[in-house]
C-alpha positions in Angstrom: -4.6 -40.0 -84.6 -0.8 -41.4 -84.5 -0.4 -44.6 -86.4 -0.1 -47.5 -83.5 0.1 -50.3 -85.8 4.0 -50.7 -85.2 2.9 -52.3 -81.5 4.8 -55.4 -81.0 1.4 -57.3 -80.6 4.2 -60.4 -79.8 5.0 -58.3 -76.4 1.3 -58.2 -75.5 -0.2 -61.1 -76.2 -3.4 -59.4 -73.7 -3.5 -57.0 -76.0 -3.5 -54.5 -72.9 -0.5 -52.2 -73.9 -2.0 -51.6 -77.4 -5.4 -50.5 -76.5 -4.1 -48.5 -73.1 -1.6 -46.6 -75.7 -4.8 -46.2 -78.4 -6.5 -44.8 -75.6 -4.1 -42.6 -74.0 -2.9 -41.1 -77.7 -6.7 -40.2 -78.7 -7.3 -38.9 -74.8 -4.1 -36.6 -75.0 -4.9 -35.3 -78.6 -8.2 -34.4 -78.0 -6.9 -32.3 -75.0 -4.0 -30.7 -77.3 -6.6 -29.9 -80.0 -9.1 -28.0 -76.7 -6.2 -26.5 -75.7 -4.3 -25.3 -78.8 -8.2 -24.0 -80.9 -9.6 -23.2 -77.2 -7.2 -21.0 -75.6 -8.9 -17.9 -74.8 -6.9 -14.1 -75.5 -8.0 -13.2 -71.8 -6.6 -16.1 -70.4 -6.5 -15.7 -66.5 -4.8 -17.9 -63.6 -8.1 -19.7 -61.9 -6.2 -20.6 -59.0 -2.8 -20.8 -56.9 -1.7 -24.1 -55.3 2.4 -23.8 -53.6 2.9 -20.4 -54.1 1.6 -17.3 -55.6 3.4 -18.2 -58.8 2.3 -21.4 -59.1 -0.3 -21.4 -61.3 -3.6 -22.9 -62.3 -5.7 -21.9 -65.4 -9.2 -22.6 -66.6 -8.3 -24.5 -68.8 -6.0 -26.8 -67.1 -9.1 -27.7 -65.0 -11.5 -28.0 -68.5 -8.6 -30.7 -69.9 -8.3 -33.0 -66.9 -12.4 -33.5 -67.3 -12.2 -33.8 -71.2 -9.4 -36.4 -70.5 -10.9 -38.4 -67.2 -14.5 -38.1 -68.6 -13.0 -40.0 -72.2 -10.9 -42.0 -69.7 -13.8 -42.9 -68.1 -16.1 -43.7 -71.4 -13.1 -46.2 -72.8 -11.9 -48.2 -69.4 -14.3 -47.4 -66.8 -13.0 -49.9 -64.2 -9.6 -47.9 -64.3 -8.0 -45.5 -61.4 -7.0 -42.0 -62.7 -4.6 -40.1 -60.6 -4.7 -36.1 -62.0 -3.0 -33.6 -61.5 -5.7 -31.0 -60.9 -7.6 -33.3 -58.3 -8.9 -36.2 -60.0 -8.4 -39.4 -58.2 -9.8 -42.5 -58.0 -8.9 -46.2 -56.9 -10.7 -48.4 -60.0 -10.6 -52.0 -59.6 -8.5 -53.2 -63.1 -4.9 -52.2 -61.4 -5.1 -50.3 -64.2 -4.0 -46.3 -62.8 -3.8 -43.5 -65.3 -1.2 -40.8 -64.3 -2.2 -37.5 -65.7 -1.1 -33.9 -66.3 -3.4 -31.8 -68.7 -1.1 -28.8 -69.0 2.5 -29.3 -68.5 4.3 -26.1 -68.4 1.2 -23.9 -67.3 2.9 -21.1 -67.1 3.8 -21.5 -70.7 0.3 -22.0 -71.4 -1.0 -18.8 -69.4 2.1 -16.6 -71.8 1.4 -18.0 -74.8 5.0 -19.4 -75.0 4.7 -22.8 -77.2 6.8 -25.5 -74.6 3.4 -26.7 -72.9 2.5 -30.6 -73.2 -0.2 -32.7 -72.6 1.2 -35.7 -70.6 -0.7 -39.2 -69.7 0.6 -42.5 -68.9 -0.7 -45.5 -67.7 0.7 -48.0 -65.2 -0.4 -51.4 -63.7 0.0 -52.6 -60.3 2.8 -49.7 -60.2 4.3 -50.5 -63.5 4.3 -47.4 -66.0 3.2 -50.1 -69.0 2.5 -46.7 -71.8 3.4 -43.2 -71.5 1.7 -40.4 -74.2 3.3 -36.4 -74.1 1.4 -34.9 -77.1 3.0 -31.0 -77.8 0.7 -30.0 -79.9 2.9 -26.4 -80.5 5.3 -28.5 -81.8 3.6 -30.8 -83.3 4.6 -34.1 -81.8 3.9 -36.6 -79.8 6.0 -38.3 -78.1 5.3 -41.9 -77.2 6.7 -45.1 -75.8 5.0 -48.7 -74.7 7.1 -50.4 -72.0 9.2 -52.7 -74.2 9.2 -51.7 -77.1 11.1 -48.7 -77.6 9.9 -44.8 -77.9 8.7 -42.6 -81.2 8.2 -38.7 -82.1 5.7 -39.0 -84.3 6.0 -41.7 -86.2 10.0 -42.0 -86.0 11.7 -43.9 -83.8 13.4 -41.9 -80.4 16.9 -42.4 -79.2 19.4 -40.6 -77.6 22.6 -39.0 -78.3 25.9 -40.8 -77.7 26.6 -39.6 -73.9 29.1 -36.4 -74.2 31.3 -36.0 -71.1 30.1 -33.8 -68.8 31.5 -30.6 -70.3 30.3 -31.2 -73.2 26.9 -31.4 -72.1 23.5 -29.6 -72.3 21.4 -30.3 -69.6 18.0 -29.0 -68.5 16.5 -28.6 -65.3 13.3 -26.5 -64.0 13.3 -24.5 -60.6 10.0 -24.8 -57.8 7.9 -22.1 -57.0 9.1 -21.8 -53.6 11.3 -18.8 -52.5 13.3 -21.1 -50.7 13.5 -23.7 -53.0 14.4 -21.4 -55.8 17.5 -20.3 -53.9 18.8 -23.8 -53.3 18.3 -24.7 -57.0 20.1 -21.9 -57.7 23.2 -22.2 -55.8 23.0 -25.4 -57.7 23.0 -24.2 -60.8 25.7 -21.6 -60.0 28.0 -24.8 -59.4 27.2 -26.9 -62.2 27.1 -24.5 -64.8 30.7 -23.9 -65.2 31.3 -27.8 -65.6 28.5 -28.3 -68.2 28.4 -26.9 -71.9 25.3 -25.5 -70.9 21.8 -25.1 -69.2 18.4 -24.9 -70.4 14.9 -24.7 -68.7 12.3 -24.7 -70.9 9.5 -25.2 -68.5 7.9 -28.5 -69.1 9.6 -31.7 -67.5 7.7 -33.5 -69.7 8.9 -32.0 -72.7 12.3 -32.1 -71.1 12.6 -35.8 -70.7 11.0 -35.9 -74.1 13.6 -33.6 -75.8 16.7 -36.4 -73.5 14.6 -39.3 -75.3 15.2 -37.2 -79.1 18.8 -35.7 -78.1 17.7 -32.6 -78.0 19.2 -32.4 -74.5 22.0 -34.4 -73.2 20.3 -34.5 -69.7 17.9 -33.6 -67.7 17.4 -33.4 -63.6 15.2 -31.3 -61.1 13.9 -31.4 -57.6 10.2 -31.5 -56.7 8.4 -33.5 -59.5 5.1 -35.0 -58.8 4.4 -38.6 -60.9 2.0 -36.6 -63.4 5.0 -34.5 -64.0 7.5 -37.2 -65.3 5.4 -40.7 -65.0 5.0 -40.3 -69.2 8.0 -38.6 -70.1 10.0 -40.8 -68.0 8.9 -44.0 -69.9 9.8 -42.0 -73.0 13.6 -41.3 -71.6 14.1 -45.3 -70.7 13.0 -46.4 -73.7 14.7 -44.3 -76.1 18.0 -45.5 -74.2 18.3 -43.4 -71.6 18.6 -43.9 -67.5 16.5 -42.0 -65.0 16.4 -42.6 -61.4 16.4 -39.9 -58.6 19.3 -40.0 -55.6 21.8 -42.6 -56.3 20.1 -46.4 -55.5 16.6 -44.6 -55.9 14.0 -43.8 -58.5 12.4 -41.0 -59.5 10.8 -38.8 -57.2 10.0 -35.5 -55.4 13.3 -35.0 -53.9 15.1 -35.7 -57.6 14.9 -37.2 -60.4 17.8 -37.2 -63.5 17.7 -38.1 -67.2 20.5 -39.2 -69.4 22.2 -41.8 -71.3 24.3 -44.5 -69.2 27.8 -42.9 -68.2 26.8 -39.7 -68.4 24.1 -40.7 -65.8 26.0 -41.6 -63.4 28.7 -38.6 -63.5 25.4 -36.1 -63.2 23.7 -37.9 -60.3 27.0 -38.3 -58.4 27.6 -34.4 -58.9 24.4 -33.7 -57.9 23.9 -35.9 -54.9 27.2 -33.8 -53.9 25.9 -30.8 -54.9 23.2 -31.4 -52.3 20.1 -31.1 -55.5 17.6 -33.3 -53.3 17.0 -30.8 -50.7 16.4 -27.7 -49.7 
């Protein structure tokens, strides 16, 4: 398991942050190891939620239970919200956010950009966020705080490019209708950016903003378990996220990238018309 012993214990004089990031880096590495030795050659889709594109696997349902069920065993009195259907209230304030596949559709083709994502917030707070890539071997993690780490190396991201200068990712629903707005989106801001990339994963996106592996990072229709890890990643490495301009994060948007460049992307893209359909 990733070293934690670089935890400001100073920060956390509870000791909470520590053991909820223990927890959260053995639960999503014992997913990553399932799904990485336990993917099966006739993999199948098990199910379709929003669309018939939109994807769920065995496999996705077989990690949410390994992870609630250890979830469960360490901090029973915690609330688990998952992407597959696991919910419950707990009593700690204590809620675990979690996605056991991120970039399914990766998963289901065998393509390596899939991540297991979990994060942990109190009383709304996201206080530990944990995306383990275990095709890539990293993990990405980041305690509220005190900073972000790929492995055991600290995160941080590039010096903010102008806007034509930059590489930016972004993902696209599963939606018809959707699609086309994100495209006509696209179609604009590709010609004033270096360049575009979807990879599949928001998770791994916001985790590749936090290592300067993109410059930025934005999409429409993310649910928490999609970015409520990967997000705390991003800020702590240095970068800004929010969603339309005054907001956070949400369903309608939500944008990645270091300060300046931030604000010139979420300006384009509230212009651009990104948050809706």
């Amino acid at each position: 398991m990733t070293d934690v012993t670089d935890v400001n214990e100073s920060a956390d004089p509870t000791g909470l942050k520590a053991e909820l990031l223990a927890v959260a880096l053995e639960a999503a590495h014992r997913a990553g190891t399932f799904l990485r030795d336990g993917r099966p050659d006739d993999l199948g889709v098990a199910a379709t939620k929003s669309s018939a594109v939109d994807v769920v696997t065995e496999m996705d349902i077989a990690s949410e239970k390994l992870i609630t069920d250890f979830l469960a065993e360490r901090r029973p009195a915690d609330g688990v919200l998952g992407e597959e259907g696991a919910s419950s209230e707990g009593t700690s304030g204590v809620q675990w956010v979690v996605d056991p596949i991120d970039g399914t559709v990766n998963y289901l083709y065998g393509r390596p950009d899939w991540s297991v994502s979990i994060a942990a917030r109190k009383d709304g707070e996201t206080l530990v966020g944990v995306v383990h890539a275990p095709m890539r071997g990293e993990t990405y993690r980041a305690v509220l705080g005190e900073g972000a780490h790929v492995n055991d190396l600290p995160a941080r991201v590039r010096p903010a490019p102008s806007l034509d200068q930059a590489l930016v990712g972004t993902g696209f629903g599963y939606i018809a209708e959707r699609r086309a707005q994100q495209a006509e989106v696209a179609r604009h801001l590709i010609p004033r950016v270096r360049d575009i990339r979807r990879a599949g994963s928001a998770a791994i996106d916001l985790c590749d903003v936090a290592v300067g592996r993109l410059d930025a990072y934005y999409e429409r229709g993310l649910n928490p378990w999609d970015f409520a890890a990967g997000d705390l990643v991003a800020r702590e490495a240095g970068a800004l996220t929010g969603g339309r301009p005054g907001e956070p994060l949400s369903s309608e948007l939500s944008v990645a990238a270091p300060p300046v460049l931030f604000e010139t992307l979420q300006g384009l893209l509230e212009d651009l018309g990104a948050w809706h359909d």
